[in-house]
C-alpha positions, 0 to 999 in steps of 0.5 A: 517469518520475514521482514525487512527495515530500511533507514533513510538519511541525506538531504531533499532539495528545498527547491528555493532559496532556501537551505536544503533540509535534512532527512531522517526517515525508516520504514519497516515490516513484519509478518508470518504465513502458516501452512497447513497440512489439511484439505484445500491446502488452508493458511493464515498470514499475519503482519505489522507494518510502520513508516515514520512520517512528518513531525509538523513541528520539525524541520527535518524530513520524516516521511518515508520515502519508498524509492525502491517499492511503490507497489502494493505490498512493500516487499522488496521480495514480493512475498508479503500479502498485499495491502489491497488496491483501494487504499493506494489513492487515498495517498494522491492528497498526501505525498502521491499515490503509492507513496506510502508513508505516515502508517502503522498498520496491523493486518491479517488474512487466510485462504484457501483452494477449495479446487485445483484452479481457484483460490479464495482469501480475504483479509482485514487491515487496521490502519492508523499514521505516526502523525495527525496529517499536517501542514508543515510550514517548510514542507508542502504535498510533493515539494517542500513549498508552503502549502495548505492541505486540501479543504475538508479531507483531512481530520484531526486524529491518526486512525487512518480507518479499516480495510476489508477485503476478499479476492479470488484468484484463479488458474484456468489454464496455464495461458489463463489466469486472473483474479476477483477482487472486492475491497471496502474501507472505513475511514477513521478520524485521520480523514473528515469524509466518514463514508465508506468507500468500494473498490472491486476489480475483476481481471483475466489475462491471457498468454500466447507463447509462439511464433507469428509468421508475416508475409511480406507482400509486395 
């Protein structure tokens, strides 16, 4: 089992005339992997995620700030499953993509290496927020300004939605690996769109270790 938690305290900037605002923030997570001792080397990982987020009514900053971890997992260590790749964007309305902030969320996800060189797992993730998204009336999108949210994305509630998951990842060689990714998300009622969305990704990376010579021809 791991899992880590931070707190957050000092003041933001309010980048006017106005006095600096207090802040308050904490983010945590925790999750369990399960090997098994079984052909094509199975395991099952499962977790919960929370970050505080934004009291509309509060004049003290909540959102968690990710200063040190902007990533797609949140670990500080690296070890935890990934969020996905998808769902990162939807952030870019809110306080910026892959500030993450504002969420509860619950995932699960299990694998397996049915040959040497691949591994296939997939993955589900139940995501809600701690608020309704809101304007605050001394905090704005990326500033505390005032502002207005963007017209016709966001609803009422605080499920944020679900996300579904599935990825291969292989090994060809040492210097050739990559993976294959295929996300799709439900929006909730956090949001006022309700089409689901697709995210896929296919990737190869190839690494040279070696020495090239150049010749300096006059």
């Amino acid at each position: 089992m791991t899992g880590e938690f931070a707190y957050e305290a000092g003041t933001e900037d309010s980048m006017s005339a106005m006095p600096n605002f207090d802040l308050r923030a904490w983010g945590g997570f925790g999750y369990a992997k399960q090997r098994f001792n079984a052909r094509f080397n199975p395991y099952v990982t499962a977790g919960c995620w929370a970050l505080s987020g934004q009291d509309p009514k509060s004049r003290t900053v909540r959102n968690f700030d990710p200063l040190f971890e902007r990533s797609t997992n949140m670990s500080l260590s690296g070890d935890a499953p990934s969020w996905g790749e998808f769902y990162v964007y939807s952030y870019a309305y809110e306080e910026g993509i892959y500030y993450w902030t504002n969420l509860k969320m619950a995932q699960v996800e299990s694998g397996f290496t049915p040959v040497k060189w691949v591994t296939l797992a997939g993955g589900y993730a139940r995501l809600d927020s701690m608020y309704p998204y809101a304007v605050n009336p001394f905090h704005a999108t990326g500033s505390v300004q005032p502002a207005q949210p963007a017209t016709g994305v966001f609803g009422a509630g605080t499920n944020r939605g679900q996300l579904a998951k599935i990825r291969a990842i292989y090994s060809i060689r040492p210097e050739v690996q990559g993976y294959i990714n295929l996300e799709k998300f439900f929006p909730g009622d956090y949001y006022v769109p309700q089409n689901s969305g697709y995210w896929f990704r296919a990737e190869i990376v190839w690494r040279y270790k070696g020495f090239l010579g150049f010749t300096n021809q006059q």
